[in-house]
Residue frames as a rotation matrix with the C-alpha (Angstrom) as fourth column:
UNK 1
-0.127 -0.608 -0.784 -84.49
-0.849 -0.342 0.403 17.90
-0.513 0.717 -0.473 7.31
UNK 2
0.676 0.646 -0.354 -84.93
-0.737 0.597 -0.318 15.61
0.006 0.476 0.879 4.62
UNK 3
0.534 -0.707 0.464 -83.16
0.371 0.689 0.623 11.79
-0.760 -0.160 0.630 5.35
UNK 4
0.669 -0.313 0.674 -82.50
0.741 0.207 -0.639 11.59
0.060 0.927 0.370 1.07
UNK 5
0.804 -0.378 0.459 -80.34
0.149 -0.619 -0.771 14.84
0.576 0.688 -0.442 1.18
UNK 6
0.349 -0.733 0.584 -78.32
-0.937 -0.270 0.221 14.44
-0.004 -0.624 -0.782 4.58
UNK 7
0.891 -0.154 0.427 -77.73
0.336 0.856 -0.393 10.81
-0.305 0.494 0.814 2.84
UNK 8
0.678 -0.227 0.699 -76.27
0.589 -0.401 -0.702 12.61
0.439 0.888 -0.138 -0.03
UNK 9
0.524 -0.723 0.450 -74.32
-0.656 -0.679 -0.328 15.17
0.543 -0.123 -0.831 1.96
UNK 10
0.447 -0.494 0.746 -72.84
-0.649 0.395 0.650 12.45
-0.616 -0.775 -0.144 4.25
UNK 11
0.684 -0.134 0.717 -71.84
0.627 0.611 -0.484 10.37
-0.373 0.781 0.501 0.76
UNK 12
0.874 -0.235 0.425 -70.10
0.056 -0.821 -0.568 13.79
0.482 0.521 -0.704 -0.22
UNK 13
0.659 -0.414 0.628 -68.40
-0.752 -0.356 0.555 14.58
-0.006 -0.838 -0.546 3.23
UNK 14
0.898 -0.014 0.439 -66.91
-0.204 0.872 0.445 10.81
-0.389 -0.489 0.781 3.23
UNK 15
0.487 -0.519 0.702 -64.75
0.864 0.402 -0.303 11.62
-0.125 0.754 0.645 0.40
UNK 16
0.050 -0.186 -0.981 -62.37
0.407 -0.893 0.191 14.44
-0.912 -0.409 0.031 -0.13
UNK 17
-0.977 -0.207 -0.048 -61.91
0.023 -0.331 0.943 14.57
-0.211 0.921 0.328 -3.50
UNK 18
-0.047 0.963 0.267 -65.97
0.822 -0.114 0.558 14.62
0.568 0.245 -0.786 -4.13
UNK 19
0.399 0.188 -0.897 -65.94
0.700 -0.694 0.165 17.31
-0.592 -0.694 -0.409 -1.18
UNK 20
-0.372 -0.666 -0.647 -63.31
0.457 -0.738 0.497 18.94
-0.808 -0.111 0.578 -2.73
UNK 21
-0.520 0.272 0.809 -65.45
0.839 -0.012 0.544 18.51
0.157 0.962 -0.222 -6.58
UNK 22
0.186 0.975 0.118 -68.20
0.925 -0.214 0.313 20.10
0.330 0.051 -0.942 -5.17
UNK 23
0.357 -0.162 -0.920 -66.51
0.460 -0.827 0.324 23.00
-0.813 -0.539 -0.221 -3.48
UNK 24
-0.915 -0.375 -0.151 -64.75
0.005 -0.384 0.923 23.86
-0.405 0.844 0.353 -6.86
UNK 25
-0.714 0.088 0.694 -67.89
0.693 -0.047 0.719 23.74
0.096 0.995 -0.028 -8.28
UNK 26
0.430 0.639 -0.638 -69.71
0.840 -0.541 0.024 25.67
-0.330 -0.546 -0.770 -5.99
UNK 27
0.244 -0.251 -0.937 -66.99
0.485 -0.805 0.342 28.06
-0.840 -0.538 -0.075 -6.96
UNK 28
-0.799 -0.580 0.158 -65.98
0.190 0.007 0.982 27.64
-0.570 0.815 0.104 -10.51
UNK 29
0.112 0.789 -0.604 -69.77
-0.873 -0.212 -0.439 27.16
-0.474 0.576 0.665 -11.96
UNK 30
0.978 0.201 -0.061 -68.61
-0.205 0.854 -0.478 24.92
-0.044 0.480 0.876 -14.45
UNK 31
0.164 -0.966 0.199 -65.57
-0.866 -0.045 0.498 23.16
-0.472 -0.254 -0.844 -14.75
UNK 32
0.433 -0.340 -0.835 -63.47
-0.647 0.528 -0.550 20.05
0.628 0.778 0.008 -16.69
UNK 33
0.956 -0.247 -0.158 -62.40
0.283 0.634 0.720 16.94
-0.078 -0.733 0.676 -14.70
UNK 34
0.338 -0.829 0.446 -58.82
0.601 -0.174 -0.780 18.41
0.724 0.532 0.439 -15.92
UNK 35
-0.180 -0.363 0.914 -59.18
0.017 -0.930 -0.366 21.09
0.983 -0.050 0.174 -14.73
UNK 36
0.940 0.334 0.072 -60.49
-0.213 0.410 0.887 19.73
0.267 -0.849 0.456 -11.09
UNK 37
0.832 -0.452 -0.322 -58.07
0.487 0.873 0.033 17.58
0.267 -0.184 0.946 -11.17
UNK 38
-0.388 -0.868 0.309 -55.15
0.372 -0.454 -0.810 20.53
0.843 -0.200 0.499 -11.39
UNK 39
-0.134 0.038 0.990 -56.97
-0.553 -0.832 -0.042 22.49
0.823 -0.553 0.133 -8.93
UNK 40
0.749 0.186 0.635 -57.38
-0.632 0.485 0.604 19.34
-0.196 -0.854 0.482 -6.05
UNK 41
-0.200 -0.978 -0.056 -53.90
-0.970 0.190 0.154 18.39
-0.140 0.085 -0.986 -6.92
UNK 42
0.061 0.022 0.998 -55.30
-0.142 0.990 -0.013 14.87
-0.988 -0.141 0.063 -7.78
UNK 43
-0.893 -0.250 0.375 -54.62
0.174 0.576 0.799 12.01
-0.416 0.779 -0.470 -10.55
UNK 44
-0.285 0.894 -0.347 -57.53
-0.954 -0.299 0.014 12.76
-0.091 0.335 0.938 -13.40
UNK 45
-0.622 0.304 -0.721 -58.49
-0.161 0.852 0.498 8.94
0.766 0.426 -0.481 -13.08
UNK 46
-0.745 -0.045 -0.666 -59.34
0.639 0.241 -0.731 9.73
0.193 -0.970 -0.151 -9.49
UNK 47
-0.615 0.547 -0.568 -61.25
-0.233 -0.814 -0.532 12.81
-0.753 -0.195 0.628 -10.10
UNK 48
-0.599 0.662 -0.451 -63.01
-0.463 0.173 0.869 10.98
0.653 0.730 0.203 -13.08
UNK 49
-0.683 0.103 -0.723 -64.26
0.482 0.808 -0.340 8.20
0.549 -0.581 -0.602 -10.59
UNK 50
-0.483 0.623 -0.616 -65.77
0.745 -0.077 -0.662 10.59
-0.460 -0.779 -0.427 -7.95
UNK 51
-0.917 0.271 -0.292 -67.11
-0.383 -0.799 0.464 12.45
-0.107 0.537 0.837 -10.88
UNK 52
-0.600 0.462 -0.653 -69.37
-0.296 0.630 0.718 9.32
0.743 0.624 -0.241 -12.00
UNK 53
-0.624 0.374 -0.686 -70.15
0.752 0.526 -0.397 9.06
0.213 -0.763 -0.610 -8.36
UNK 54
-0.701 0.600 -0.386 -71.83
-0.247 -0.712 -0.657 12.25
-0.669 -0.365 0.647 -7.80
UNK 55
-0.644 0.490 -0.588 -73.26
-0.764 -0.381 0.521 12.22
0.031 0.784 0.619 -11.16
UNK 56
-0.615 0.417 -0.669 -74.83
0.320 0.908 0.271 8.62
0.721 -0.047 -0.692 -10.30
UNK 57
-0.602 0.279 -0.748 -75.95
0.770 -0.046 -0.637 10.08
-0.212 -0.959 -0.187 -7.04
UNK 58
0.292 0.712 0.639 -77.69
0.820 -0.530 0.216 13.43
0.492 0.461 -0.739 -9.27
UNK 59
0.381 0.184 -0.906 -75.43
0.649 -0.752 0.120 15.73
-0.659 -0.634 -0.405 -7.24
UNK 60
0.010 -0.565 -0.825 -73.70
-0.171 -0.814 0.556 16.63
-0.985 0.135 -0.105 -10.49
UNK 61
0.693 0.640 0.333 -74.04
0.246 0.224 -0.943 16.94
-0.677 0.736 -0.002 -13.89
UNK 62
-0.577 -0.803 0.151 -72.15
0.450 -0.158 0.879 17.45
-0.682 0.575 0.452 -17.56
UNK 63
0.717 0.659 0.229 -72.65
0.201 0.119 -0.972 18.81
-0.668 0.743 -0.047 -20.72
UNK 64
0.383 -0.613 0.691 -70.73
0.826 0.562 0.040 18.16
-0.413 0.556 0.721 -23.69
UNK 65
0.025 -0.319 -0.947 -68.21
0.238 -0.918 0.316 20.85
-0.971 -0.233 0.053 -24.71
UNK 66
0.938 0.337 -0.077 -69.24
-0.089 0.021 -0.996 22.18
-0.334 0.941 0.050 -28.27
UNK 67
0.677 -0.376 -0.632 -65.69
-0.670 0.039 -0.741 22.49
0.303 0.926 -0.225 -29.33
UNK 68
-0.394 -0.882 -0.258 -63.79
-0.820 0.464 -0.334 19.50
0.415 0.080 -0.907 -28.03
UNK 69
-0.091 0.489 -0.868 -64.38
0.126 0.870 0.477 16.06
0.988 -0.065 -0.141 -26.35
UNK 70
-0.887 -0.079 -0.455 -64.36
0.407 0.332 -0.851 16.99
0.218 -0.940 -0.262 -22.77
UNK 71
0.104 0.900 -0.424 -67.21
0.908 0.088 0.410 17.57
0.406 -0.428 -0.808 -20.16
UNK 72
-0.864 -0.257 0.432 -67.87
-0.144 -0.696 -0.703 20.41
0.482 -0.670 0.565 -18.48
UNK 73
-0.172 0.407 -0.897 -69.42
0.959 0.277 -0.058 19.56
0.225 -0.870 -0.438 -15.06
UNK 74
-0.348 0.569 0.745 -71.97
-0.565 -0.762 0.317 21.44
0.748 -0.310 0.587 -13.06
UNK 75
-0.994 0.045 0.102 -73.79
-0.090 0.213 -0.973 21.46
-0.066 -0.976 -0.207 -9.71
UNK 76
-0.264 0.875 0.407 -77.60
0.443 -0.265 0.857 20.58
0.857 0.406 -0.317 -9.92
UNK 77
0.309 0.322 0.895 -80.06
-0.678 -0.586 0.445 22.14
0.667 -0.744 0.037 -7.64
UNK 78
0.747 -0.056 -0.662 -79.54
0.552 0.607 0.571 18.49
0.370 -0.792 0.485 -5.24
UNK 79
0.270 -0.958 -0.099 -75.80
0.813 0.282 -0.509 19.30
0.515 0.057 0.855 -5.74
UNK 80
-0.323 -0.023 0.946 -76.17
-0.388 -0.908 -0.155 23.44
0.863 -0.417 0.285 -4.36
UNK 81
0.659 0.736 0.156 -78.60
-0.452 0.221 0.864 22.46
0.601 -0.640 0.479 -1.72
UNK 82
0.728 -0.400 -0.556 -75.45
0.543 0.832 0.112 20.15
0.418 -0.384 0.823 -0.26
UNK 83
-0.492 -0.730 0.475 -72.64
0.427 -0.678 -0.599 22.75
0.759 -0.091 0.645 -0.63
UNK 84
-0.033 0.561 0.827 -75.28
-0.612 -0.665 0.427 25.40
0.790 -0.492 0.365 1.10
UNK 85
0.984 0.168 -0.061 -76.22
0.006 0.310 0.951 22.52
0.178 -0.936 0.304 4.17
UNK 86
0.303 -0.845 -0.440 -72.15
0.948 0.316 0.047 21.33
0.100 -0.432 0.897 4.54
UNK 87
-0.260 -0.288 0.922 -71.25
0.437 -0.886 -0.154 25.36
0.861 0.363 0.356 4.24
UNK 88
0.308 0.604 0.735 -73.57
-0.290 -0.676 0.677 25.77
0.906 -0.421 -0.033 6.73
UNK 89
0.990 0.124 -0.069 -72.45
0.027 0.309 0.951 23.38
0.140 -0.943 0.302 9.37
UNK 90
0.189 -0.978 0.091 -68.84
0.796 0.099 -0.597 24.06
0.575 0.185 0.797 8.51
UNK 91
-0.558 -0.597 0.576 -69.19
-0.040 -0.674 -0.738 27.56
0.829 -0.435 0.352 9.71
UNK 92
0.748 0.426 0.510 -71.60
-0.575 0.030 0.818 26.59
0.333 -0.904 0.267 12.91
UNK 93
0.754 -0.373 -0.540 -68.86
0.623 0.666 0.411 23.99
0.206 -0.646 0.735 14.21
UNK 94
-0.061 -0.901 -0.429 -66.15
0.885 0.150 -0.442 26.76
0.462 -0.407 0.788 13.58
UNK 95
-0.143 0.372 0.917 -68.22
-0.374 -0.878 0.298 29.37
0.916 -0.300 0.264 15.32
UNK 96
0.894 0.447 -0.031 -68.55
-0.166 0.395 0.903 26.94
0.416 -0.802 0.428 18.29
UNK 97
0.432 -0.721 -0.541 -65.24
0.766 0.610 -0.202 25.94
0.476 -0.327 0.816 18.64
């Protein structure tokens, strides 16, 4: 498996609120740090923060909403590819247990 992406998923995993980004977006498609923020009960200064981290890291991306000032965030292909490996070893550990 490649080092650069079990890097990247172990940078993810460390954090819940980045775990938790990416699962909402795995599920949402796109989404608004707002709107993160209501749905991982966290402070939107917190969910900005591990926004800038993924997006530094290339697991996640924006693109400016045409009619207002906010972002709407997305998963790139790195960012799937993570969900899909941590998805995967979620259900192998609770198929073992």
């Amino acid at each position: 498996m490649d080092q650069a992406i079990l890097k990247k998923a172990s940078f993810v995993k460390s954090s819940g609120v980045r775990y938790g980004i990416i699962l909402e977006l795995s599920r949402r498609g796109y989404a608004t740090p707002k709107e993160m923020a209501i749905a991982l009960n966290k402070h939107l200064p917190t969910v900005s923060r591990a926004l800038r981290e993924l997006r530094t890291e290339g697991i996640v991306e924006f693109v400016e909403h045409e009619h207002s000032k906010s972002r709407l965030y997305y998963l790139t292909k790195e960012g799937r590819r993570i969900v899909k490996m941590l998805s995967s070893c979620e259900e192998a550990s609770s198929n073992g247990s």
